[in-house]
C-alpha positions, -999 to +999 in steps of 0.1 A: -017+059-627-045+078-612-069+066-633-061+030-626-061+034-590-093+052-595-107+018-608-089-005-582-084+011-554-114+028-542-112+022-505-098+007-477-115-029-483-105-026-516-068-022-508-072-053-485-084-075-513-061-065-538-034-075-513-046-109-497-049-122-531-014-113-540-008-130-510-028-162-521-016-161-556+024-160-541+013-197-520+011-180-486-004-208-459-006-176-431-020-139-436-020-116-413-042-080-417-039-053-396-056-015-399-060+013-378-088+043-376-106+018-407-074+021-428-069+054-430-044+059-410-022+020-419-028-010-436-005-038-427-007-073-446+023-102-442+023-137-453+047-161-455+041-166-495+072-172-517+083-139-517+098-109-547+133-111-552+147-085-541+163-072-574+122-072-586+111-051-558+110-019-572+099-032-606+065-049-586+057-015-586+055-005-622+021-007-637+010-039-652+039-058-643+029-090-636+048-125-632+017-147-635+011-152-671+037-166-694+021-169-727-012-151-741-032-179-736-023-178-703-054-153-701-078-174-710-071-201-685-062-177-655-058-200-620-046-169-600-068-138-588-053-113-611-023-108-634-026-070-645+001-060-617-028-031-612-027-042-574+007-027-560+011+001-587-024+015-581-014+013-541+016+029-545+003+061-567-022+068-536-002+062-504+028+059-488+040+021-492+068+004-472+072-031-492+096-059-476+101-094-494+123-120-492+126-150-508+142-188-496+169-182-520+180-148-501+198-143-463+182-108-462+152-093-474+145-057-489+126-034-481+116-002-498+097+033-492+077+048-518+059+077-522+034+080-545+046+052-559+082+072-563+110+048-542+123+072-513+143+052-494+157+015-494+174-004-469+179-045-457+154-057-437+159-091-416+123-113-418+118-147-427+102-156-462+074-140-473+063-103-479+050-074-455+030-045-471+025-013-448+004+015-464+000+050-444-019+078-452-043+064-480-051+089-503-032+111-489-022+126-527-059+125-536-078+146-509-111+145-533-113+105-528-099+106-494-129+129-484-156+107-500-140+078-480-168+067-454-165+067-416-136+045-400-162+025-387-180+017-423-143+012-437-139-014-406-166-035-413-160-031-450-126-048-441-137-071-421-167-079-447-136-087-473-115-110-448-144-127-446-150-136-476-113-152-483-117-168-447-144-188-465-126-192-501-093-207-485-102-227-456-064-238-458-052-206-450-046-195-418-058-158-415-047-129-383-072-099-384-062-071-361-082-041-356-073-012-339-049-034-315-079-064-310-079-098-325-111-100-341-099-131-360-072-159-354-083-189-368-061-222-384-063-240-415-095-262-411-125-273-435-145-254-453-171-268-435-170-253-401-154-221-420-189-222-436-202-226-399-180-201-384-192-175-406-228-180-413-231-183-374-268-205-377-278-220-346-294-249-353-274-268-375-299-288-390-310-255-411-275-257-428-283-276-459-253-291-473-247-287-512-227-310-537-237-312-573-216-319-601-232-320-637-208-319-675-175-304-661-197-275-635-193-284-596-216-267-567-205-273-538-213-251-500-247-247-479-276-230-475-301-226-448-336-241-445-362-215-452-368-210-418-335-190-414-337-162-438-332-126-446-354-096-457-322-093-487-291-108-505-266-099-481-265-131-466-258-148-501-220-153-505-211-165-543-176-179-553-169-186-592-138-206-596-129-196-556-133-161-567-157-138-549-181-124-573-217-109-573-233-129-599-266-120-610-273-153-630-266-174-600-286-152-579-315-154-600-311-186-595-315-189-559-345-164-562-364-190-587-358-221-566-364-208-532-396-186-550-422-214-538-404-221-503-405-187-488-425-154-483-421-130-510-391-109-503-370-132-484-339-147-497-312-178-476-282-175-463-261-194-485-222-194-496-215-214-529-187-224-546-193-229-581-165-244-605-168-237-640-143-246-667-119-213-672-125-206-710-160-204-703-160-175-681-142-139-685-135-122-650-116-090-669-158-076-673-154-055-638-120-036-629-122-051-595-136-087-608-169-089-587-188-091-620-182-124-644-195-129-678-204-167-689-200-182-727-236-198-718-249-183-688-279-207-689-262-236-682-249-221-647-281-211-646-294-248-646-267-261-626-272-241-595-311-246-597-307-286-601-279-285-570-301-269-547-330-290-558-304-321-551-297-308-517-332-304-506-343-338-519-314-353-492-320-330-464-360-335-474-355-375-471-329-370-442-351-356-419-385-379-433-406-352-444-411-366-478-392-357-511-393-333-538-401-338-567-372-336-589-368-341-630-335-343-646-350-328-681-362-295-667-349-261-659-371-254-633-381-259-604-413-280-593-435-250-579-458-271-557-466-253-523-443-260-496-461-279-479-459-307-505-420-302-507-414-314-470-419-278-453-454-277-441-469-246-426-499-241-401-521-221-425-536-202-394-508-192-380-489-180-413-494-143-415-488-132-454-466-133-476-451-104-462-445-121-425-408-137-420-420-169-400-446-181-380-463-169-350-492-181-324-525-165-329-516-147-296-510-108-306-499-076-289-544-065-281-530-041-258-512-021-281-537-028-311-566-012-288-548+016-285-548+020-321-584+015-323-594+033-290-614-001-290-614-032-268-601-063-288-623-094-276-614-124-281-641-141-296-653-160-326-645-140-359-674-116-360-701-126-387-733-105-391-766-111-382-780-109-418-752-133-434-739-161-412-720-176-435-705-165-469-688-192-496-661-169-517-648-205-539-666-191-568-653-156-563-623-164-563-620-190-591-640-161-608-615-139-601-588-158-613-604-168-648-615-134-654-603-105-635-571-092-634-561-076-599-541-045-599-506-052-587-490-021-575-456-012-573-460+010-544-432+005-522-425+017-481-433+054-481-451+061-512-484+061-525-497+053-561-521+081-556-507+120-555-541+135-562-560+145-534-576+121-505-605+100-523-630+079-501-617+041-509-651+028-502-688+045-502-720+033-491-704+001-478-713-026-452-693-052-439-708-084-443-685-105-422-652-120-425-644-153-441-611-178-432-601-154-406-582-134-427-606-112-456-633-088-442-661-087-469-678-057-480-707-047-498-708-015-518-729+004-543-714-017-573-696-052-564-679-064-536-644-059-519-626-082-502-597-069-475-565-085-462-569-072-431-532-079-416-521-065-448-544-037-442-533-029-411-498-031-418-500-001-438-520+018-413-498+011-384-467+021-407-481+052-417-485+061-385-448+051-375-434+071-402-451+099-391-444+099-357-482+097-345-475+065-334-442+068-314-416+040-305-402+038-269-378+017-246-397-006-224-373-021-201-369-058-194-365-072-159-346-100-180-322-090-207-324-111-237-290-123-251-289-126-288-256-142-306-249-130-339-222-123-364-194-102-363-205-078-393-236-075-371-216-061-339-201-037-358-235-025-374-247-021-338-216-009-317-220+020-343-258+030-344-269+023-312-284+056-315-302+049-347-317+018-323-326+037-297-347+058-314-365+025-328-372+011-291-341-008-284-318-005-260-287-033-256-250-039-246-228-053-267-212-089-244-182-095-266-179-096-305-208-120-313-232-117-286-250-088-269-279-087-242-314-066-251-324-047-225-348-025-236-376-032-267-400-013-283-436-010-270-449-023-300-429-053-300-440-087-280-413-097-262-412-130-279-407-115-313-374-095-301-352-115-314-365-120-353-376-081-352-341-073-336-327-098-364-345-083-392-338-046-384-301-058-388-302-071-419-321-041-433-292-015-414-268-036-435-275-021-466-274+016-448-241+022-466-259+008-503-294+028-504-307+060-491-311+060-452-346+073-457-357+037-477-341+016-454-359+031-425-393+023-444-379-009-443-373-011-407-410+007-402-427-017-423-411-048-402-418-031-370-454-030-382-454-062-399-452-077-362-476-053-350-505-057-374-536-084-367-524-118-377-541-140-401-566-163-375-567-133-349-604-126-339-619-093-351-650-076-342-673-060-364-662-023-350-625-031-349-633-042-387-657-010-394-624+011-377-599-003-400-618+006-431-620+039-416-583+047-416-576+031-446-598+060-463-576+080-439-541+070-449-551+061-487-536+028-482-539+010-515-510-018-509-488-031-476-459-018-470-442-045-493-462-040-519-490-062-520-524-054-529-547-050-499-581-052-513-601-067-545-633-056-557-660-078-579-686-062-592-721-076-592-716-073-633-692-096-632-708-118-609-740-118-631-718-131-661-704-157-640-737-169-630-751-162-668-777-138-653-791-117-680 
């Protein structure tokens, strides 16, 4: 039995899900949850479901009992969360259980104490219908998973992550979360609608996009947000196949290909969607816990979703009268025109890069960016040298689209493509001047190299975060900032204010969903705070999924994302001369996301374009 709890029960959230969907499955309009210390020390669910008889009590226990399928077909057309009878067997095998049931048949219920799944004691219990489930001392007969169990603070949120998510799925279920004596959650039977709202927690409601799509038997319903409101990962994508929660990688891929042309590269909606499919064409028994589905024609999902989003942008596009996209019934994809033709139009000086998260004002930090320069930043016309006053790159760059092929690095926060010894990126160079505010041009022995300059700097000003040359510090505010947020998000930063600290930040947490800033970094323009303070978030979510080493690059490349000269900012021959400099310095090749930073033509191939013998 081990084993199978090994595969099902694997921590505190997990006990909590198997539990609330026994709970669903028995008709239960009211759940209530309640932990302590993150679970370890008790887990307490009741409903008010239909109840186990009490002559079945002890036999709930047994492995793979189950009283939801009837016939073997039954598995192939499953309408409850699971029928294994893994749940309470596993359970039991690891903890100490007190079970109590009744049903509307019975005066009395019954309740039982196992240990180790072995019944200890039993004894009446007077409740009305339904079934209470205590658990104590998880693991307590498996010290090698109870030790790998993480803090009682991860296990909290991990909890709270899972109520959550069947807060969203059952809108007509009333749910109780209690934790550590505070109500975090006590909410009514409503609509999904404002569960959706409830949980997502966007502002402005008119960047919640409502979704409703039905196409040969598959339904899409939910919302997602306008790409204005948007996160640096997945975590804020919640997927429901058949009102099941599942990470779905088709669907995902999905949402990745449609919102591809819409946002910068690396940013991903918030979004919870319920997708119906019909049963035989979809086994959940792929993943011992069922977040993982397999579809008979994964494709057609895959189409579904795609045309359902593209639906609900062409009625938010014509409800707010920015035009419509352009939509075609016989295609799997998505029209890939630029945004701006699809009813989201972007100032094109004020866009950063594709690694920026929104827009900004040309107005930057030039304090802090002297400083990086030892330089003073004018602000003046973008410098253009005496011996070239203008420069027309169109032919470059349709050149270097028919005929060059630009190295695309996979260099990520942190790392370098190079591991050999420092190299001079450029030699016998001068700058010729910079074109459309945003590429400094440079001659050199062989060709020419255009550079991204925020890009550019990016990289340098991370380098230099990373390794503490540059150092992060608490400026205090005469006015604190107050930031609502989610609850997920409290918990992330009632728990590593430390970790904040240490990035510039200082705060107090108001109540569960709201907190005021009253320190920020010096590198940080005070109205940026709340997208940088935002971002940094979503990154610290996945603290408990990757190394905390990567996700720190990824909180170092934001912080210097916001830092870095902005496509339209004015900069001076020296400050451009400067830059160059340190990027021989720091070997940057690529931004901290990735990108390339710089492309070189040589004057071979520009002779061949121009047919010059």
């Amino acid at each position: 039995m081990k084993i199978a709890a090994g595969e099902v029960v694997t921590s505190s959230a997990s006990v909590v899900k198997e539990l609330i969907e026994n709970s669903i499955d028995a008709h239960a309009t009211s759940i209530r949850v309640e932990i302590k210390n993150g679970g370890r020390d008790s887990i307490i669910i009741s409903d008010n479901g239909k109840g186990i008889p009490s002559g079945e009590l002890k036999l709930a226990v047994e492995p793979h009992a189950t009283s939801k399928i009837g016939q073997w077909d039954d598995i192939l057309n499953l309408s409850t969360y699971g029928f294994r009878g893994e749940a309470l067997a596993s359970v039991a095998s690891v903890s100490e259980m007190y079970l109590s049931s009744k049903t509307d048949d019975e005066d009395v219920g019954r309740k039982i104490y196992f240990r180790g799944s072995v019944p200890v004691e039993e004894s009446t219990s007077v409740m009305n219908r339904g079934t209470e489930i205590e658990i104590r001392n998880l693991f307590f007969n498996v010290p090698a998973r109870r030790k790998f169990l993480k803090s009682p603070q991860t296990e909290s949120r991990y909890v709270l992550d899972t109520i959550e998510k069947f807060i969203l799925s059952n809108p007509e279920v009333a749910f109780q979360f209690i934790r550590d004596g505070k109500v975090i959650y006590d909410i009514k039977p409503e609509s999904v609608e404002k569960r959706i709202s409830r949980i997502l927690k966007v502002k402005d409601s008119g960047n919640l996009i409502k979704v409703d799509y039905t196409d040969s038997g598959f339904t899409v319903y939910g919302a997602v947000t306008s790409p204005q409101v948007n996160r640096p990962n997945l975590t804020g994508v919640t997927l429901f196949v058949n009102m099941r929660y599942v990470k779905d990688s088709v669907v995902y891929g999905a949402i990745k290909g449609f919102f591809a042309p819409l946002m910068s590269k690396g940013r991903y909606p918030l979004a919870v969607l319920f997708i119906t499919v019909p049963t035989d064409t979809v086994d959940i028994n792929v993943h011992p816990q069922k977040l993982e589905i397999k579809y008979s024609d994964g494709g057609a999902v895959f189409r579904v979703v795609k045309k359902a989003l593209n639906n609900a942008f062409n009625n938010y596009a014509l409800a707010i009268n920015v035009g419509q996209l352009n939509t075609k019934e016989d295609t799997d994809y998505v029209n890939e025109k630029p945004a701006e033709q699809m009813g989201f139009k972007q100032n094109r000086e004020t866009v950063a890069s594709d690694c920026d998260s929104s827009v900004f004002t040309r107005e930057a930090i030039y304090d802090e960016r002297a400083k990086d320069f030892s330089l003073p930043i004018k602000k003046e016309k973008g410098f253009v040298s005496k011996e070239h006053k203008r420069m027309d790159t169109s032919e470059i760059i349709d050149s270097l689209k028919r005929e060059s092929v630009v190295e695309n690095s996979d260099d990520r926060p942190g790392s370098h493509i190079h591991s050999n010894k420092k190299e001079r990126i450029f030699s016998d160079r001068r700058i010729l001047g910079i074109v459309d505010r945003r590429y400094i041009v440079v001659e050199e022995m062989d060709g020419l190299t255009l550079i991204d300059f925020h890009a550019a700097h990016e990289r340098v000003l991370f380098e230099k975060i990373k390794k503490k040359e540059k150092k992060l510090f608490i400026q205090k505010l005469l006015n604190p900032i107050v930031i609502e947020t989610d609850k997920a998000a409290i918990e992330i930063l009632r728990h590593k204010k430390q970790k904040f600290e240490e990035l510039g930040f200082d705060y107090h947490i108001i109540e569960d969903e709201s907190l005021e800033i009253t320190g920020i970094p010096n590198l940080i323009d005070k109205k940026q705070v709340e997208e940088v303070f935002t971002e940094i978030i979503d990154e610290l979510r996945l603290l408990e999924l990757e190394k905390e080493s990567k996700v720190l690059d990824h909180v170092y490349a934001t912080i210097a994302c916001h830092n870095a000269f902005r496509t339209g900012d004015f900069v001076n021959e020296s400050e451009a001369e400067e830059l160059i400099r340190q990027m021989d310095e720091y070997e940057v090749f690529s931004c901290p996301h990735g990108r390339p930073v710089r492309f070189s033509l040589s004057f071979s191939k520009l002779d061949s374009f121009f047919k010059r013998s």
